[in-house]
N, C-alpha and C positions, 0 to 999 in steps of 0.2 A: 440191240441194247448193249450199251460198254456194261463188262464185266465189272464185280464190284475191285474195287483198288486193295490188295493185301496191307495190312500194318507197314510193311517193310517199305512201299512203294510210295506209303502219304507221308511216313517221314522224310525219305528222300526227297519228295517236292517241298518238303516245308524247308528242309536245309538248303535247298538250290534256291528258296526264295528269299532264305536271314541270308544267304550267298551273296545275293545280286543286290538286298539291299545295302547291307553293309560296303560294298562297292562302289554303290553309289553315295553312301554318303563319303568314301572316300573321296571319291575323284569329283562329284558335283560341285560341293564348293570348299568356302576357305577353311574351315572346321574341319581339325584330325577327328580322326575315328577316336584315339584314346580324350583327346579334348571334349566329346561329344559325350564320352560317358561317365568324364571327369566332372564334366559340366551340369549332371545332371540330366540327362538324353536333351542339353541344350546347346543347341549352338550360337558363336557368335561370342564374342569374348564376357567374359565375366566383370562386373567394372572392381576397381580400388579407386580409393579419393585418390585424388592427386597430390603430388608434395608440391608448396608454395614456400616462395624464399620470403621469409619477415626477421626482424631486426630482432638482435640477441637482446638489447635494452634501448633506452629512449636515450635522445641525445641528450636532455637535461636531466637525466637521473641524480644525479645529487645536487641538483637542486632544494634545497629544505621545504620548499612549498609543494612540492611533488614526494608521493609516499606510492611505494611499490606493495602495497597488504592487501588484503583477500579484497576484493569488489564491493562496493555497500554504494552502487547505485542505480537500486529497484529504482527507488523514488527518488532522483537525483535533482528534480525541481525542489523540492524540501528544504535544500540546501541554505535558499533563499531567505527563508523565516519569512513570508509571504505568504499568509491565507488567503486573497484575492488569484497568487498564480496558478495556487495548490485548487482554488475550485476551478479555476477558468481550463487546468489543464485536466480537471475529473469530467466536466463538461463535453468538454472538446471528444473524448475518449468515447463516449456516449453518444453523440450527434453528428460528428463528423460525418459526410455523403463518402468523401473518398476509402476513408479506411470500413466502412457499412461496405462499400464496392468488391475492397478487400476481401472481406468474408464473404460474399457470395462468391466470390471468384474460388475461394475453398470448397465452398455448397457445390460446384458445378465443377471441382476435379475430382473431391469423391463419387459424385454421379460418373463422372468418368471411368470411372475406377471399376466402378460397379460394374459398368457395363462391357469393362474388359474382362473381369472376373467373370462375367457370364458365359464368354466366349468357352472357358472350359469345359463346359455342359454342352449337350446337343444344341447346335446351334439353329437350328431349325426345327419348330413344332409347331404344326400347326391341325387345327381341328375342322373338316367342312362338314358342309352338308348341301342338299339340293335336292330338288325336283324336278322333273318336268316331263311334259307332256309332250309324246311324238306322234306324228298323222305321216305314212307313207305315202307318196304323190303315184296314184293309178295311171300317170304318163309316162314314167319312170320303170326301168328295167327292177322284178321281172313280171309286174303291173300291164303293162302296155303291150307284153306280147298276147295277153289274154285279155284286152283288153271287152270289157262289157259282159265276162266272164267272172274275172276274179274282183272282189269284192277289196277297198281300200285297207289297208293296215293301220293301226292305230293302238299306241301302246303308252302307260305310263311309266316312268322310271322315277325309282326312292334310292337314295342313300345318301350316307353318315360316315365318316373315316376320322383318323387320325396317321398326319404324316410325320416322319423325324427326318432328321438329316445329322450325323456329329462325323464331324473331320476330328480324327483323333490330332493331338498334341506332339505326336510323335518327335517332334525338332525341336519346340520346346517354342513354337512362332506365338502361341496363346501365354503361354508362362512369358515371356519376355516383354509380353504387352502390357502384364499384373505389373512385371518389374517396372517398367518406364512408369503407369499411372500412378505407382506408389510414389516412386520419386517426386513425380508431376504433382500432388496431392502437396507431397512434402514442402517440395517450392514454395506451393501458393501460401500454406502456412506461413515460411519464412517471410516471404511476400509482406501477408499480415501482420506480420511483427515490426518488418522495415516500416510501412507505412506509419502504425504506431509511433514509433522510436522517431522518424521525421515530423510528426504532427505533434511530440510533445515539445519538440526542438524549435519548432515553427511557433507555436502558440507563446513557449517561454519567451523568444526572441522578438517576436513584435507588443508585450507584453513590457518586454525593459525598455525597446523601441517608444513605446506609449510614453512609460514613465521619463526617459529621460528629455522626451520633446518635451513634455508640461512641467520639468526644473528649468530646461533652457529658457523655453517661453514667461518663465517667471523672472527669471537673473534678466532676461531682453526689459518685460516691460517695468522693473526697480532702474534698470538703467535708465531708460526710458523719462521717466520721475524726475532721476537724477540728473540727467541732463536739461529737465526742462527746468530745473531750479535755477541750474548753472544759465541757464540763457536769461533767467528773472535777473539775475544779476550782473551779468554782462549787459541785458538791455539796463539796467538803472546806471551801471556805471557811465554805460556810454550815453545815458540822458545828461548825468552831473556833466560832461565832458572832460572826464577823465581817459576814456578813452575813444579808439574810433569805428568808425563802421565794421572795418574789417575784424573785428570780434565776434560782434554780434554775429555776421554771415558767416564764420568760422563755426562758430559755436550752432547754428542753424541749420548748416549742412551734417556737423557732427548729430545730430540727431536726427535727422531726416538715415543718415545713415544706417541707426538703431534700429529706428519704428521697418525700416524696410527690413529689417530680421524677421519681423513677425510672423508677415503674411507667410512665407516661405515656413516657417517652425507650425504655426498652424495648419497647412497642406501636409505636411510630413503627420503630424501629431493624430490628424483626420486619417492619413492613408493607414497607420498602424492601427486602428482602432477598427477601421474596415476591415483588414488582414484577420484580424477577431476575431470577426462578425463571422465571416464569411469559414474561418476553421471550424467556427462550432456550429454550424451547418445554418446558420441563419443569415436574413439579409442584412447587408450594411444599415446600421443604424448609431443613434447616440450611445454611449455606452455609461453615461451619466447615472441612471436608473440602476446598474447592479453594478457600476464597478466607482466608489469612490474618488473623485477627483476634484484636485490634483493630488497625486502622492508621488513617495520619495522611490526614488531609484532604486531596486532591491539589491542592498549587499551581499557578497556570495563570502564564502567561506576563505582565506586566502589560501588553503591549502585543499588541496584534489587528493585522490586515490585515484592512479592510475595501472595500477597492477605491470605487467611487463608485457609487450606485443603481441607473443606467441597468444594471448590471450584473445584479441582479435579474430581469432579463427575460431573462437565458440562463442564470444559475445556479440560478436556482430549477426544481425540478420541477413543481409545485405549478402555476407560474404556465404553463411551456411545459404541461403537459395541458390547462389552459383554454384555450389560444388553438387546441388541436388540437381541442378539443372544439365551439369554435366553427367549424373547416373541417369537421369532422363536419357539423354540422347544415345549414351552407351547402349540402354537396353535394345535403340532402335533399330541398333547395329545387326544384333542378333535377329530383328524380327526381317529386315528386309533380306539377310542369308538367307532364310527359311525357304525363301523362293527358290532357292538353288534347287530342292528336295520335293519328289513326289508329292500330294497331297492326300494322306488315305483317310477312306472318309467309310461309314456304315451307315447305308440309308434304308429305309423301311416303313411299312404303309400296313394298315389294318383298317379294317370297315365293313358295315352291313350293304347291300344291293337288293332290290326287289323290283318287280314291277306293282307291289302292292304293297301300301302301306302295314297289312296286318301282316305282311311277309317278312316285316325288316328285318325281326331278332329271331329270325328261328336261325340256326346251326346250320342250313343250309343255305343260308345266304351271307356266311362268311366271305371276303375275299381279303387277301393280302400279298407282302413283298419284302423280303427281307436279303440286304449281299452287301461285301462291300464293295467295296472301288477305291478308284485314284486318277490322279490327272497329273501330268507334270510337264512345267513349261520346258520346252526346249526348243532349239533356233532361237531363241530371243533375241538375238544378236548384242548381246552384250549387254542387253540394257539392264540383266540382274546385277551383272558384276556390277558396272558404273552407280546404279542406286548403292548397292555396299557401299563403294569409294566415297559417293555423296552422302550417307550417312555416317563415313567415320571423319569424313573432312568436318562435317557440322561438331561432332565428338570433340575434334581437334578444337574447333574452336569455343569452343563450351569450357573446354579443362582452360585453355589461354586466358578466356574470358574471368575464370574462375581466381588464377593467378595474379590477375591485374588486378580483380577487384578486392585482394590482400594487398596488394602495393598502394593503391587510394585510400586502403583504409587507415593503413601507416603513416601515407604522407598527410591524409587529413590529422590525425592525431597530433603529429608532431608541429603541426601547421597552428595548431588549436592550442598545444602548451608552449609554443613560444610566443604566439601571441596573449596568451594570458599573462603569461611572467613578464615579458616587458611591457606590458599594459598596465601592471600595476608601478613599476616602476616611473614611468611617465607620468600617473596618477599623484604618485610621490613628490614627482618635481613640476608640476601645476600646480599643486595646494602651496606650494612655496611661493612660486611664483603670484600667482591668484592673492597670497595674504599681501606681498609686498605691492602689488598693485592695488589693493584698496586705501593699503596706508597712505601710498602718493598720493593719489587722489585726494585724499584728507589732508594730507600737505601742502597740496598745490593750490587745494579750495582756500583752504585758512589764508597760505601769502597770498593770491590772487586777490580775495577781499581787503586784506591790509595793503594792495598796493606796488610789494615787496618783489612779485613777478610779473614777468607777460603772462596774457593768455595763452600762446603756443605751450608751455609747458603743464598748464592744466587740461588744456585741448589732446598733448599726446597720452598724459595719463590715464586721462577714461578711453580714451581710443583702447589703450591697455589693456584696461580691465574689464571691458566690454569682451574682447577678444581670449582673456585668462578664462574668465569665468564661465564662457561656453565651451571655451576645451573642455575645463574641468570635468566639467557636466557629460560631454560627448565622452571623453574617456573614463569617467564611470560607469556609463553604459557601455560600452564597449569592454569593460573588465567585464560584463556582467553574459553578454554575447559571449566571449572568446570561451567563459567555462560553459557555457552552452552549447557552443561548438566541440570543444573538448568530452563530454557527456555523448553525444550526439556520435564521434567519431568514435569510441567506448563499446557504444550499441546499447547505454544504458536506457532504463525504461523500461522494455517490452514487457518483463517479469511483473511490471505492475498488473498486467491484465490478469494474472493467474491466481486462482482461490488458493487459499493457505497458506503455510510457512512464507513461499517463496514468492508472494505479491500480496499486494494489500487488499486488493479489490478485486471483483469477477470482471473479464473479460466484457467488453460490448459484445450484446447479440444482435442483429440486423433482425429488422420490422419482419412479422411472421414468419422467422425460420429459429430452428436451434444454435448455438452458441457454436461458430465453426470452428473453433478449434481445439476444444474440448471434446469432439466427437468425431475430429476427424479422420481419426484412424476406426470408430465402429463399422 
């Protein structure tokens, strides 16, 4: 029998064992000893955001139509003075299949989450039980040597147990897994906001798209009219034999011209009302029944609140997912070091044994096992180190990732107020133009009848104003796009889903689950 160990001898071994481990956490992997306890007894680096280069101000900053003051666009569709856009985009927020997808894809990182947080806990428990019945073979040693003598064996067997298993945290490989699913949770939030912020962009945009095919389609079929008058009259003149063929065919192609607008403005006017259909989670249909038509073009405000860029890196969703996407990967950094490092784990087993069921719960048919251990890979041949390498290279490109999508957000922005501002300015000198072509027109009509001109000069006027009048039109919707774009690049919107002060409305919940993002950190 080993004698028992003095005081003096178990501390000894317990020192030679914080010895050997502290040694090895030196020398196994990339994580100091002081880093490790800096860390929290974690290793693997600890993350910070990244820094991203964006613009001190906007290149049209003094522009007078652009205003640099605090943010006011929760509900940047509002803008419009449009209660048709204002329900089509509460709708959308509600029905939508994609951004419903969205929040379950939340639903399913906090389960994630969950289940890394469980890792902290004994990771193995499990509860048996069994029976069975055993018959000894009388062929079978030590049966057979007395064989027709000793009489068969046969016995029952009962028991019930309870097993564990918990690998302590020691590295900090289960804490760095909490860390990445929180992030990963975080993302898919942001995730759900982006979607948002794109679906209210999407809806307002095919929405002006709608309205300004059914003003073209009206300006096409007045011309339309107009030309056909102009042809009444060209064909009477060239009855009296005033003039000659080549008018009338003048005047015939120029409408054949026109009417071939239509079909094309109707395809277009159809496909935006589809686009609709299809965001507020329903099939392509008429939209005649809940939405008004034709109506006018929704005017936007001529002036934005664009606040300054640096703001982009909390207004944007877009961009806050990337920089969460980037603590994701960091944590994973720490988790694949972990490998470097023993594994110490505390396993143990408790349970009743009988061969008789009224035997189970006496005291004497306890059995059990209780120790720890450890396992640690080594020879690996590198392949711990290179998984590290391959998880900070992914790191590397997460923060990059993260970076570039501050520069898109920028260059959309700025993409989005210059074309608003010169959009409107074009808008400007169309309605100029646009008025001075209907007058000709009316000039050309009046001498044409009296005689006073050729038909080629009234022929090129409505050519004109066929042509002014659907700019006009195209570039009022296109004013009405560009601050949509401009919104959109912003990151305005999302805050509409949030109860209270700071949105108007609750968040959509997806069909029997709870409200993902209002819960997603429980």
């Amino acid at each position: 029998m080993t004698p028992r160990q003095r005081p003096g001898q178990r501390l000894a071994r317990m020192a030679s064992g914080a010895t050997l481990l502290i040694l090895a956490v030196s020398l196994a992997g990339c994580t100091s000893t002081r880093e490790w306890w800096s860390n929290g007894f974690k290793v693997g680096p600890n993350y910070c955001p990244p820094d991203a280069k964006v613009a001190d101000c906007w290149i049209d900053a003094s522009d007078p139509h652009l205003r640099g003051g605090p943010e006011d666009n929760v509900c940047w569709w509002t803008a419009f003075g449009d209660p048709t856009l204002d329900r089509l985009v509460a709708e959308a927020s509600q029905q939508n299949l994609t951004l419903k997808m969205a929040g379950f894809r939340i639903l399913e990182a906090r389960a994630q989450r969950g289940i890394a947080e469980g890792n902290l806990f004994p990771q193995q428990q499990e509860a048996t039980a069994s029976y069975s019945r055993n018959v000894m073979s009388q062929n079978a040693y030590p049966f057979n040597a007395f064989k027709g003598l000793l009489p068969g064996y046969s016995y029952d067997n009962w028991s019930a147990g309870f097993d564990a298993a918990w690998e302590l945290d020691f590295w900090g490989r289960f804490r760095r897994a909490v860390e990445s699913a929180d992030a990963h949770l975080d993302a898919q939030v942001e995730g759900y906001d982006n979607v948002l912020v794109l679906l209210q962009a999407e809806v307002a945009a095919s929405y002006i798209q709608m309205r300004a095919y059914e003003e073209r389609l009206a300006l096409a079929r007045k011309n339309v009219e107009l030309q056909k008058e102009t042809l009444r009259i060209v064909a009477l003149r060239e009855q009296q034999g005033l003039v000659t063929e080549l008018d009338v065919q003048q005047a015939t192609a120029n409408l054949g011209a026109t009417e071939s607008l239509i079909p094309t403005l109707v395809t277009g006017h159809r496909t935006a009302q589809n686009r609709l259909c299809i965001l507020m989670g329903e099939p392509p249909h008429l939209l005649s029944q809940t939405v008004k038509s034709p109506g006018s073009i929704p005017v936007p405000l001529q002036e934005v609140v664009v606040g300054i860029p640096g703001e982009l890196l909390c207004r944007r969703p877009d961009v806050r997912q990337a920089e969460r996407d980037a603590a994701t990967q960091s944590a994973r950094i720490g988790i694949a070091e972990a490998e470097f490092y023993p594994h110490i784990a505390i396993t143990g087993s408790i349970g009743v044994q009988a061969v008789q069921a009224s035997q189970l719960f006496e005291s004497s048919s306890l059995v059990g096992a209780i120790g720890p251990g450890f396992h640690w890979n080594i020879l690996n041949y590198n392949r711990i180190q290179n998984n590290v390498r391959a998880e900070d290279a992914r790191f590397q490109q997460a923060v990059l990732n993260y970076c570039n999508t501050v520069l898109r957000a920028n260059e959309e922005a700025e993409d989005g107020i210059v074309a608003f501002l010169q959009e409107q300015e074009r808008v400007k000198s169309l309605e100029k133009s646009t008025r001075a072509a209907a007058r000709a027109v009316e000039l050309a009509t009046l001498q044409y009848e009296k005689g006073l001109i050729s038909y080629q000069p009234l022929l090129d006027s409505e050519r004109a104003l066929v042509q002014q009048q659907d700019a006009l039109a195209e570039s009022r919707g296109s004013v009405g796009l560009d601050l949509v774009a401009i919104y959109k690049a912003l990151g305005g919107g999302w805050r509409a889903r949030l109860p209270g002060p700071q949105g108007t409305a609750p968040e959509p919940i997806p069909p029997g689950a709870t409200s993902p993002a209002s819960q997603a950190k429980q």
